[in-house]
N, CA, C and O of each residue as an XYZ file, in Angstrom:
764
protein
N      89.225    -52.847     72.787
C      88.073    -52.289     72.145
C      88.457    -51.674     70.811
O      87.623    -51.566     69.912
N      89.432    -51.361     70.706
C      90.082    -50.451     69.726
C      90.325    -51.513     68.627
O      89.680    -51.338     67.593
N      91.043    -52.447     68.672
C      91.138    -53.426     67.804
C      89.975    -54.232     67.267
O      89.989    -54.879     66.220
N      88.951    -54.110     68.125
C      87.300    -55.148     67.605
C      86.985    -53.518     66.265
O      86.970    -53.397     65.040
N      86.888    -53.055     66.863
C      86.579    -51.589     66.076
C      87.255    -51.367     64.675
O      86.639    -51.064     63.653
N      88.695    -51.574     64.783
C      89.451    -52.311     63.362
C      89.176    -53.053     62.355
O      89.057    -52.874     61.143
N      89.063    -54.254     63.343
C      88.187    -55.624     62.349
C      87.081    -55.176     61.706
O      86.903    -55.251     60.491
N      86.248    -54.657     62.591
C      84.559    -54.476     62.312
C      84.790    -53.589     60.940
O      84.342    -53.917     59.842
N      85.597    -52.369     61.213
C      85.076    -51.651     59.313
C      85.432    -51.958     58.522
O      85.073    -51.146     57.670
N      86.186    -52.942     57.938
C      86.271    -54.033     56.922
C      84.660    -54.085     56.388
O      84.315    -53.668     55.283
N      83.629    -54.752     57.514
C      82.871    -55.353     57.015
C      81.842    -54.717     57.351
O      80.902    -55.439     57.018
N      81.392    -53.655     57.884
C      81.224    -52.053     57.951
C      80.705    -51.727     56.463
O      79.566    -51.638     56.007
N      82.056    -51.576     55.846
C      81.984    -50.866     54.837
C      82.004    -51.828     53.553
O      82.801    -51.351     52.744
N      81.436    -52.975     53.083
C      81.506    -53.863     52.685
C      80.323    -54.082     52.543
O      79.843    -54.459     51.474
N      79.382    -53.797     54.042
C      78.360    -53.460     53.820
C      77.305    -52.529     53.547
O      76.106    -52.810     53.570
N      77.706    -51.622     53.337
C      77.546    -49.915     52.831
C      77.657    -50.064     51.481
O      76.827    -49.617     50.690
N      79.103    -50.955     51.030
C      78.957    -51.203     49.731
C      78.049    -51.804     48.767
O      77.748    -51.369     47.656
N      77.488    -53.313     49.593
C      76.889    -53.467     48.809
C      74.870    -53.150     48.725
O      74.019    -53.688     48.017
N      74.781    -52.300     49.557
C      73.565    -51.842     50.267
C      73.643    -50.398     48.980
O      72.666    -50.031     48.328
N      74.659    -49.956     48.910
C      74.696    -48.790     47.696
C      74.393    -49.509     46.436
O      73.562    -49.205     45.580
N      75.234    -50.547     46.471
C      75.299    -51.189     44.522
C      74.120    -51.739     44.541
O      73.835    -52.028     43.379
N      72.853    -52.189     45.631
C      71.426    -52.528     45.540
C      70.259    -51.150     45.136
O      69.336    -51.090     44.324
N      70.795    -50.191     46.080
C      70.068    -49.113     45.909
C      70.632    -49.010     44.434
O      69.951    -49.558     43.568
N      71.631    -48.462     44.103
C      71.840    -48.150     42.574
C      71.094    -48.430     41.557
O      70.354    -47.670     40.932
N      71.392    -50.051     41.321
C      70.176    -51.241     40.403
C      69.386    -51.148     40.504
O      68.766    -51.344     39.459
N      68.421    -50.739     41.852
C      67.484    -50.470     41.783
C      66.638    -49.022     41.252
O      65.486    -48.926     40.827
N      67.300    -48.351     41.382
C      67.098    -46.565     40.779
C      67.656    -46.409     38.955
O      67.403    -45.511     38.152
N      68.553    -47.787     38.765
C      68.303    -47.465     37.403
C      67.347    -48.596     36.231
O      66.908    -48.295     35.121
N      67.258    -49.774     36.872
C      66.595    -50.354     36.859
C      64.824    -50.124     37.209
O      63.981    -50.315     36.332
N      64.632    -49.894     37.964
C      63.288    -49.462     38.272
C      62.488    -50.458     38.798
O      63.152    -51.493     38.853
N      61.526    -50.596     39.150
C      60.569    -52.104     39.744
C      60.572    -53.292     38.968
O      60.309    -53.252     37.766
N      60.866    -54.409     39.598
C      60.895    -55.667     38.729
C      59.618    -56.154     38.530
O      59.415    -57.085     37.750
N      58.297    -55.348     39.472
C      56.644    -55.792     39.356
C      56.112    -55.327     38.024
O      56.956    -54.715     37.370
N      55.219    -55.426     37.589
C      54.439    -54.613     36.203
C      53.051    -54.633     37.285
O      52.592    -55.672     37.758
N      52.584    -53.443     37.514
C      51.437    -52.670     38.030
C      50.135    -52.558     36.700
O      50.243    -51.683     35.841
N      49.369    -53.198     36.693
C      48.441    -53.673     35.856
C      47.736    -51.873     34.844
O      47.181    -51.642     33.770
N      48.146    -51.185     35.837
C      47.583    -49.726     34.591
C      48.766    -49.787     33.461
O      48.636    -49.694     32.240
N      49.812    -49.949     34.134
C      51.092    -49.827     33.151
C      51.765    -50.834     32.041
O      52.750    -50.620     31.335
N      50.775    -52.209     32.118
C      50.751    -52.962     30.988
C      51.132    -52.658     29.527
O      50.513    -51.674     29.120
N      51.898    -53.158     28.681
C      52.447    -53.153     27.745
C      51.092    -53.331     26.543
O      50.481    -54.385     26.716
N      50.643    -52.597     25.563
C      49.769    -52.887     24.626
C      50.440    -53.730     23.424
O      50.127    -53.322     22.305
N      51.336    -54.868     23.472
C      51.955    -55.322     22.512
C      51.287    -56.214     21.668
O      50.242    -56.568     22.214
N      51.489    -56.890     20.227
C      50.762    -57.921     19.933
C      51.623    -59.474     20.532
O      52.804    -59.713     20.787
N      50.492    -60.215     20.577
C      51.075    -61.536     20.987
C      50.602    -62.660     19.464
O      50.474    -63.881     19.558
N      50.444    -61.982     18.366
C      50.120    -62.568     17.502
C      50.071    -61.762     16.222
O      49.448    -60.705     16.324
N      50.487    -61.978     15.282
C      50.403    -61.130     14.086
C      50.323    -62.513     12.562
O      51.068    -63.422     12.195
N      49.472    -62.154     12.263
C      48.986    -62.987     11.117
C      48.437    -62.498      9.686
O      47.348    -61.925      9.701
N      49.144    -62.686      8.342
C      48.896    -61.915      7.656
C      47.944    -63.271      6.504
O      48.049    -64.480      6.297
N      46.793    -61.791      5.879
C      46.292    -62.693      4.877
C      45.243    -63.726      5.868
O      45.092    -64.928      5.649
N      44.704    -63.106      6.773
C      44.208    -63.418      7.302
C      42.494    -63.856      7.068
O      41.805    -62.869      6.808
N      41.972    -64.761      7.106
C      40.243    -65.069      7.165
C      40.005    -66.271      8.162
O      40.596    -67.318      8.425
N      38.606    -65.487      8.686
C      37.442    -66.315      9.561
C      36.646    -66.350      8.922
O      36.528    -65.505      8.035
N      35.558    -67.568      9.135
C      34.348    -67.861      8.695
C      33.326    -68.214      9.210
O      33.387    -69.443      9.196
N      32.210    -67.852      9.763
C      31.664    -68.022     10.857
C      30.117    -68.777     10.306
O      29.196    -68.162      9.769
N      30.151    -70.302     10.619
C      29.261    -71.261     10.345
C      27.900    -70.999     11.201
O      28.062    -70.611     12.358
N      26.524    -71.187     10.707
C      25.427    -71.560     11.276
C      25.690    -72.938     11.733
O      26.720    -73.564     11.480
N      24.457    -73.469     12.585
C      24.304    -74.868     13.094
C      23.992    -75.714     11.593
O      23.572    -76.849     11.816
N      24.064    -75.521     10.743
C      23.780    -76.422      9.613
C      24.520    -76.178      8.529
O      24.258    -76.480      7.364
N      25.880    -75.367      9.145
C      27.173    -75.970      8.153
C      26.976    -74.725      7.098
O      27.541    -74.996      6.039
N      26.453    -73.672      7.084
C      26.277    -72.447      6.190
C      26.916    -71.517      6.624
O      26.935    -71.172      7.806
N      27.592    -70.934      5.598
C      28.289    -69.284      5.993
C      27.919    -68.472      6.750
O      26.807    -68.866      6.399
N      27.695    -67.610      7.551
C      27.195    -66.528      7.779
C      27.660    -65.424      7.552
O      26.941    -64.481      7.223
N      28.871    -65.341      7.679
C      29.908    -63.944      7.768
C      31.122    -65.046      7.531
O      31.296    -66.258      7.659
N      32.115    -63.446      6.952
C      33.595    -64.463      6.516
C      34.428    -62.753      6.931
O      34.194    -61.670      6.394
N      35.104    -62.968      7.698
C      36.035    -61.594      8.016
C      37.099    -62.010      7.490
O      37.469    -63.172      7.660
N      37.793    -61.118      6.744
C      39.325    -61.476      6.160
C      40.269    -60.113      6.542
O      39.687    -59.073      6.850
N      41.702    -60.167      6.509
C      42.739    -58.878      6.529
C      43.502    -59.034      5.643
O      43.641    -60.186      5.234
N      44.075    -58.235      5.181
C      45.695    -58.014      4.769
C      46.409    -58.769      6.234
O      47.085    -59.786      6.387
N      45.992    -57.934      6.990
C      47.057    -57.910      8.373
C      46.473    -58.316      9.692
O      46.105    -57.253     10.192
N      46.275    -59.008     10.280
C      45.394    -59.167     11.881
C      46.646    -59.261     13.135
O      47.588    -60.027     13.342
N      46.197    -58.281     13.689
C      47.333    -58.281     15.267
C      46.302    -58.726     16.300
O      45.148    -58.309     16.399
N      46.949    -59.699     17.097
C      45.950    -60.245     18.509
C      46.648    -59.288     19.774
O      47.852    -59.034     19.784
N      45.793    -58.854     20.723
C      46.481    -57.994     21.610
C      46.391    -59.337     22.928
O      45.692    -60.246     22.480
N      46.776    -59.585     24.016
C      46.624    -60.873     25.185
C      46.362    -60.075     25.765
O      45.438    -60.472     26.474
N      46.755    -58.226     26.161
C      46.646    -57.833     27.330
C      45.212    -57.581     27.377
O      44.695    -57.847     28.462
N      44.314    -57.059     26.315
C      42.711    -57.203     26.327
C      41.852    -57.918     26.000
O      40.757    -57.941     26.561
N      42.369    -59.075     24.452
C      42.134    -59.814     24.169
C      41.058    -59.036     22.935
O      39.829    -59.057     22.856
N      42.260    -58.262     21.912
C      41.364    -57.276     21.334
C      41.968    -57.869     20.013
O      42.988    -58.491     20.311
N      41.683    -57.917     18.458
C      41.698    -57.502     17.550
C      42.009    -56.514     16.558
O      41.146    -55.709     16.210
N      43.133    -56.501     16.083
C      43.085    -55.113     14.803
C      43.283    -55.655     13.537
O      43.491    -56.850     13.326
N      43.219    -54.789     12.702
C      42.921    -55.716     11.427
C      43.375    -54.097     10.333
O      42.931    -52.949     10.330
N      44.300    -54.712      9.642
C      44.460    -53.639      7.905
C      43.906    -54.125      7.218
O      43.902    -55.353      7.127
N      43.116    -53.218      6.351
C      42.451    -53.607      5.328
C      41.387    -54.790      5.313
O      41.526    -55.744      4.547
N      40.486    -54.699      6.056
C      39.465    -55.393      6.533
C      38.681    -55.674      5.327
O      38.849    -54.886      4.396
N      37.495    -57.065      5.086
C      36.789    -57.318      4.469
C      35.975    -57.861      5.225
O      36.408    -58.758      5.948
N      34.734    -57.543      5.291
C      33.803    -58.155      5.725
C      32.812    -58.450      5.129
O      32.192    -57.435      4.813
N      32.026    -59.966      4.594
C      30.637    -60.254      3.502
C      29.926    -61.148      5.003
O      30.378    -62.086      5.660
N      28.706    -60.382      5.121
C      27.833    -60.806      5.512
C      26.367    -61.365      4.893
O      25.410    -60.627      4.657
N      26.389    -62.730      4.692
C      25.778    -63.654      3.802
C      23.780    -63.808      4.352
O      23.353    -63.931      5.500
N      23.135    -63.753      3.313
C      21.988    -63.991      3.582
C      21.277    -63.797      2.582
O      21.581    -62.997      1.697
N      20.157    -64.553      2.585
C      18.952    -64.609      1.385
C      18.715    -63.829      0.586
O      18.536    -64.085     -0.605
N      18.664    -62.567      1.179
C      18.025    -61.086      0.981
C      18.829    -61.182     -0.412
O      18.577    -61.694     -1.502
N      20.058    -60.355      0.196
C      21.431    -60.204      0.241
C      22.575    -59.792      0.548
O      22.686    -58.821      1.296
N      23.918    -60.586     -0.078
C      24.977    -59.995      1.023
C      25.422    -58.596      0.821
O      25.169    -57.848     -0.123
N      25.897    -58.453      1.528
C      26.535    -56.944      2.393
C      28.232    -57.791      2.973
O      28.586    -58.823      3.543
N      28.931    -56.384      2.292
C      29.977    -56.268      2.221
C      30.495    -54.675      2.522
O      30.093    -53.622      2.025
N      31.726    -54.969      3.707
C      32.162    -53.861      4.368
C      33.897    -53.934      3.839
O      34.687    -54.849      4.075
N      34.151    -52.676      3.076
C      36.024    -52.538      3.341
C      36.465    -51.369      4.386
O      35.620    -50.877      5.135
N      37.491    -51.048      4.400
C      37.981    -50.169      4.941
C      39.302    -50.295      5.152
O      39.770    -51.410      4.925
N      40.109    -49.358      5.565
C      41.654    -49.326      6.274
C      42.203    -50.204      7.161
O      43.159    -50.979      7.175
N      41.196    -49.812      8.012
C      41.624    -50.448      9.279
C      40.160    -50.918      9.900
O      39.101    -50.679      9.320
N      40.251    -51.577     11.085
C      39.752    -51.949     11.666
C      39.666    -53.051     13.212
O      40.519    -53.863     13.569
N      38.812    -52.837     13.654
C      38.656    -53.979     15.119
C      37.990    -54.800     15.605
O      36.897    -54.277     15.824
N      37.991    -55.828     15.921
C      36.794    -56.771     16.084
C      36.762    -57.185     17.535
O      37.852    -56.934     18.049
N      35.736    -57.838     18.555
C      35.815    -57.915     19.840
C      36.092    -59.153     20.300
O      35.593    -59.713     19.323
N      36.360    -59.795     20.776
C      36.892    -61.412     21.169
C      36.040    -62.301     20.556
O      36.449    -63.341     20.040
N      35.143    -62.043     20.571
C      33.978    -62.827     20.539
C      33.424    -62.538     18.630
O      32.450    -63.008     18.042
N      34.360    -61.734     18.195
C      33.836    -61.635     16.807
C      32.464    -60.897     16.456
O      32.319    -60.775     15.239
N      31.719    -60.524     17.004
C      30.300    -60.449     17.259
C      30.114    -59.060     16.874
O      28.951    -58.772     16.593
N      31.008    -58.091     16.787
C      30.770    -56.845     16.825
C      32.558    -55.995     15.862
O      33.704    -56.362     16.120
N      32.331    -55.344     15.255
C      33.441    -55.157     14.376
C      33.215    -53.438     13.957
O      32.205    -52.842     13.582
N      34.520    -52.997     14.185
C      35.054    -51.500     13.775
C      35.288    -51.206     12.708
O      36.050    -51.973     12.119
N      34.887    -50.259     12.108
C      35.879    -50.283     10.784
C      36.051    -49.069     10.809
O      35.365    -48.521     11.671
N      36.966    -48.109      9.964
C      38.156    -46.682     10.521
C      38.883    -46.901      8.971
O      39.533    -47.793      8.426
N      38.335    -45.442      8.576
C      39.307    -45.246      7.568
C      38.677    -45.530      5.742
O      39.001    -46.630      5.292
N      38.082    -44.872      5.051
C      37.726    -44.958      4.078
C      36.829    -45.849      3.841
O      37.174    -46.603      2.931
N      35.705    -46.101      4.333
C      34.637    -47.612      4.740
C      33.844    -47.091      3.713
O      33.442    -45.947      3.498
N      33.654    -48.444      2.955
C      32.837    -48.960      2.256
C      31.733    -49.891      2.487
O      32.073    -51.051      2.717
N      30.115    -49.551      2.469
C      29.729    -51.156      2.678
C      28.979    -51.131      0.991
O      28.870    -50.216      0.175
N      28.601    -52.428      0.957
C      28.173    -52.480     -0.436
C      26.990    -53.695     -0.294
O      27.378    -54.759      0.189
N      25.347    -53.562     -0.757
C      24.718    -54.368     -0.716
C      24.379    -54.754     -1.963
O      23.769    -54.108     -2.815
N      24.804    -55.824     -2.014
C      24.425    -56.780     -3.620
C      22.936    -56.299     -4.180
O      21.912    -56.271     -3.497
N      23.034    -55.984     -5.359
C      21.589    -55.989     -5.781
C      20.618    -56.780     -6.128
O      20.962    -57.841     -5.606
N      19.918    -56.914     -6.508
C      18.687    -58.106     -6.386
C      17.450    -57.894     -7.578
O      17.468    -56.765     -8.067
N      16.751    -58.495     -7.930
C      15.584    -58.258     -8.538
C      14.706    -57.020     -8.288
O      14.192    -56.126     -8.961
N      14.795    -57.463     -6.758
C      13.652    -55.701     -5.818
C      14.497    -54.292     -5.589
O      13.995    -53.203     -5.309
N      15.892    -54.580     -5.773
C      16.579    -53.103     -5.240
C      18.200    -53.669     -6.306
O      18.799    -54.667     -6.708
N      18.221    -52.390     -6.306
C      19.487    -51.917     -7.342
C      20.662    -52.334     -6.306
O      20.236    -52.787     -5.244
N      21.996    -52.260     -6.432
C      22.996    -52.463     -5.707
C      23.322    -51.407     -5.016
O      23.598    -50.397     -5.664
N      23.375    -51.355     -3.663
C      23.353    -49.561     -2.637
C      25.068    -49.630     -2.150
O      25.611    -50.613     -1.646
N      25.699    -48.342     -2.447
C      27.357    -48.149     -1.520
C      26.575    -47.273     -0.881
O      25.648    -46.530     -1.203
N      27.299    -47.592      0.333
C      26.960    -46.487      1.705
C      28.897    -46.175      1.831
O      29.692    -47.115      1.850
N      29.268    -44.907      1.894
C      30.609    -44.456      2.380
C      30.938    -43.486      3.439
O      30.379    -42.408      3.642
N      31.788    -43.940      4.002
C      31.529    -43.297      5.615
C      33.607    -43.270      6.098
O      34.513    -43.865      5.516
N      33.665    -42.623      6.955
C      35.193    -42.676      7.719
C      34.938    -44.129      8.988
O      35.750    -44.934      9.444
N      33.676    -43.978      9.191
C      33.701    -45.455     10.366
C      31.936    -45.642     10.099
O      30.976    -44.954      9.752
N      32.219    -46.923     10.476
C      30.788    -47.767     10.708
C      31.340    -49.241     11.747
O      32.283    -50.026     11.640
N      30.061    -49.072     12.863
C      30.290    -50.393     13.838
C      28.859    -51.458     13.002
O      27.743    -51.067     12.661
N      29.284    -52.439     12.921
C      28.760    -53.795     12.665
C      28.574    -53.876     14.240
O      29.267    -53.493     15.183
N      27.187    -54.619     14.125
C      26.447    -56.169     15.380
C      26.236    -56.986     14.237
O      25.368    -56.735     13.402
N      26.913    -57.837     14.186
C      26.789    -58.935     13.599
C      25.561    -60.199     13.616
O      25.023    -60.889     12.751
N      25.472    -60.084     14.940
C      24.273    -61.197     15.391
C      23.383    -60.180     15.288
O      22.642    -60.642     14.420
N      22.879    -58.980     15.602
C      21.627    -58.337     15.765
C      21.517    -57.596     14.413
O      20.660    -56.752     14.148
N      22.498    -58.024     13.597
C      21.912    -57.478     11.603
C      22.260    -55.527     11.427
O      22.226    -55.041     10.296
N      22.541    -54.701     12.554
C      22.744    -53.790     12.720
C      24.274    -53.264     12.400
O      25.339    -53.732     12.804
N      23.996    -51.981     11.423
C      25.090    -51.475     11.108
C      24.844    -49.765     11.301
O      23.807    -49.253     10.879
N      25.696    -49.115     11.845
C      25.841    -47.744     12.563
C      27.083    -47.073     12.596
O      28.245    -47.475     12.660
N      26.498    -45.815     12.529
C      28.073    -44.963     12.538
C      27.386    -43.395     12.777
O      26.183    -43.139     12.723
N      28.300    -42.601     13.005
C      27.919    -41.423     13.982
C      28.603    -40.273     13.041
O      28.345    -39.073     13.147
N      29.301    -40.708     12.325
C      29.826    -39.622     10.944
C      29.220    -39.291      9.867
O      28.055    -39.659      9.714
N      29.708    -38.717      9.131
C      28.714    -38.459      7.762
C      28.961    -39.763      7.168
O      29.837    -40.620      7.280
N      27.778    -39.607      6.425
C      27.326    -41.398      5.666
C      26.852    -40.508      4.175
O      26.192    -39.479      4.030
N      27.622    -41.567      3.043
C      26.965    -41.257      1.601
C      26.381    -42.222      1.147
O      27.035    -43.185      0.745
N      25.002    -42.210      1.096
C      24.306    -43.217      0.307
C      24.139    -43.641     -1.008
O      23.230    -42.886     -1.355
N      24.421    -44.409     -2.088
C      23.987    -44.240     -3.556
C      23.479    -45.534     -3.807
O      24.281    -46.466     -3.752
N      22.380    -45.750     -4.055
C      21.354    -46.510     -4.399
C      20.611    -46.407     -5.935
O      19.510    -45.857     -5.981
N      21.284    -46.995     -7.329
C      20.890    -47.054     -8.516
C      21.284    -45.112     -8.379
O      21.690    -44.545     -7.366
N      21.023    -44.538     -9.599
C      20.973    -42.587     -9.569
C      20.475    -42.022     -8.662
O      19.981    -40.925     -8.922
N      20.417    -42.419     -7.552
C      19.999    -41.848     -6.069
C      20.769    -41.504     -4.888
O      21.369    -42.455     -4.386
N      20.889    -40.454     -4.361
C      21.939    -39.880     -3.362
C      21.677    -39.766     -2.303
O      20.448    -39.804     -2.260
N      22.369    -39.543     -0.591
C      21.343    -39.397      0.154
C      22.941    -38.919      0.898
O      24.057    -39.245      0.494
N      22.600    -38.073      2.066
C      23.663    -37.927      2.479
C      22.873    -37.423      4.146
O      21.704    -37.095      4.347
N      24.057    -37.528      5.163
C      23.383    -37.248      6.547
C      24.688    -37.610      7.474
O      25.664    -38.219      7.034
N      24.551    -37.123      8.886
C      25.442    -37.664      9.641
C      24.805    -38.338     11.054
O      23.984    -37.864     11.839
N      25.552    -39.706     11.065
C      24.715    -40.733     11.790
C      23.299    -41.262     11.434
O      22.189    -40.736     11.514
N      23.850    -42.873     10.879
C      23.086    -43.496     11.049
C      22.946    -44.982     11.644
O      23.773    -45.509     12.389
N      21.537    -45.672     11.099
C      21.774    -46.549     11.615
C      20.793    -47.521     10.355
O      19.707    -47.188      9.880
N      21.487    -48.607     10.089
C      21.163    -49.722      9.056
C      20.344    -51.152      9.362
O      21.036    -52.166      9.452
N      19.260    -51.239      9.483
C      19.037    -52.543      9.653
C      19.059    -53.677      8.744
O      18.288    -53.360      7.837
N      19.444    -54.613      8.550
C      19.628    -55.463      7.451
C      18.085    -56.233      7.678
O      17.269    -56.277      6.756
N      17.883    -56.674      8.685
C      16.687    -57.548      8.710
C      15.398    -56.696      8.209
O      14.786    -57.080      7.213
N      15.128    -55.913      8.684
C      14.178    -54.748      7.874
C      14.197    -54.301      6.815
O      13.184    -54.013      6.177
N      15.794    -54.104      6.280
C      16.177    -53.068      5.276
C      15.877    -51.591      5.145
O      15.674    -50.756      4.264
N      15.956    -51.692      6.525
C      15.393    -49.703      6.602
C      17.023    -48.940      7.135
O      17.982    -49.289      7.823
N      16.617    -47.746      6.351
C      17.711    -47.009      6.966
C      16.979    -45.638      7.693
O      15.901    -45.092      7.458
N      18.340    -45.257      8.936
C      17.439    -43.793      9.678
C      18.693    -43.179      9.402
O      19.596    -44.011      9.490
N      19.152    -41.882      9.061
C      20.085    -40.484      8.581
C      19.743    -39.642     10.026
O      18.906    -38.755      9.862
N      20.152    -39.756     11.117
C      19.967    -38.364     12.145
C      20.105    -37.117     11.700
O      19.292    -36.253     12.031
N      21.061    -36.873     10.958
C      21.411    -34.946     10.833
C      21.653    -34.700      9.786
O      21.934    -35.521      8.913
N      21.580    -33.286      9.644
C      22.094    -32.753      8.030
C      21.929    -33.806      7.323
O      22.908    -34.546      7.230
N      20.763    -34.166      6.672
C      20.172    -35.044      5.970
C      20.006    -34.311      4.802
O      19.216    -33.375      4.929
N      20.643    -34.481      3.401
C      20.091    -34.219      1.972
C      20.231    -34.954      0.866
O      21.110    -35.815      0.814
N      19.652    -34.795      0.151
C      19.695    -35.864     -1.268
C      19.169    -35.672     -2.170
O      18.782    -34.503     -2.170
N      18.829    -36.322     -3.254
C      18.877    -36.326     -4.781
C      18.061    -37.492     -4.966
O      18.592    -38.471     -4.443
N      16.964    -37.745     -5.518
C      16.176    -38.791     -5.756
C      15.813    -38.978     -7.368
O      15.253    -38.013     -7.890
N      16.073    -40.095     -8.168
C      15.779    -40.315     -9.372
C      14.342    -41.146     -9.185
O      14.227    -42.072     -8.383
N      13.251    -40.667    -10.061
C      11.878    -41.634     -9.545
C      12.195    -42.539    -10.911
O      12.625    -42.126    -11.988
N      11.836    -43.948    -10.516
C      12.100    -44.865    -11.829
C      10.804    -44.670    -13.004
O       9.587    -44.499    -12.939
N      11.860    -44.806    -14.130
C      11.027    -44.573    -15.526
C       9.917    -45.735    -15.920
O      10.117    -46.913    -15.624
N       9.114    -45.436    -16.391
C       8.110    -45.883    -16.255
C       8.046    -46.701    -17.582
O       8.947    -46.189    -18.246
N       7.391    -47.848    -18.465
C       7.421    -47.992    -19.818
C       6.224    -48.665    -20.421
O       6.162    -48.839    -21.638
């Protein structure tokens, strides 16, 4: 009995050994799974000098998004964008958004902008050329709607308007100012 007992802790302890050097790897190593909260926010795409152009059914512009910089995220399937441009094209006329930064949603359809935003509506025969300036404004692209929840500066020909949160309709051309709403109105000269 004494001699089986011999043999045996050879391999005893051989196996202790390598039952430790598993536990080890594993405690400094950590789980070889990725647990879906703990996902990596990395890009899986980075593209500079970037533009989209987004066609009607009859081969016409509608919108053209461009960057300095566009990062694709896979884990949400999100969009970021430096130095964003956005011209949204139409009869009326176009409207044009800059800014710093910005985000757009998979589907293009809806767009962030963050960081020194500019939009700018071309002027026309009926209305002077209007900058609206804001820290953020969200675009709906398909529903003509432009909004933001910060202070907004309006200037429309010698006309001022200032407020925080609004909301822009392009198809109407109306604007609504929620709060601390004030301004400066030039009435046009008459001849």
């Amino acid at each position: 009995m004494k001699s089986r007992a011999v043999h045996l802790l050879p391999i005893v302890l051989m196996l202790l050994l390598a039952a430790l050097t598993l536990w080890l790897r594993q405690a400094i190593e950590g789980p070889t799974f990725l647990d879906p909260g703990t996902r990596r926010h990395d890009p899986d795409a980075i593209i500079d000098n970037f533009t989209i152009t987004r066609m009607n059914e009859k081969g016409i512009p509608q919108y053209r998004l461009s960057a300095k910089r566009m990062f694709h995220f896979a884990d949400d399937d999100s969009t970021e964008l430096i130095a964003p441009h956005f011209v949204k094209r139409s009869e009326g006329s176009d409207v044009t958004v800059t800014s710093e930064r910005g985000r757009v949603t998979r589907d293009y359809e809806e767009a962030f902008f963050h960081g020194n935003v500019e939009m700018v509506r071309v002027g026309t025969r009926e209305a002077p050329e209007m900058k609206v300036r804001s820290e953020y404004l969200h675009v709906l692209s398909k529903k003509d709607l432009i909004l933001s929840d910060r202070l907004v500066t309006i200037r429309e020909g010698s006309s001022t308007i200032s407020g925080t949160g609004m909301e822009y309709n392009r198809r109407t051309r109306q604007f609504s100012l929620y709060a601390r709403v004030k301004g400066s109105f030039d009435a046009p000269k008459k001849h």
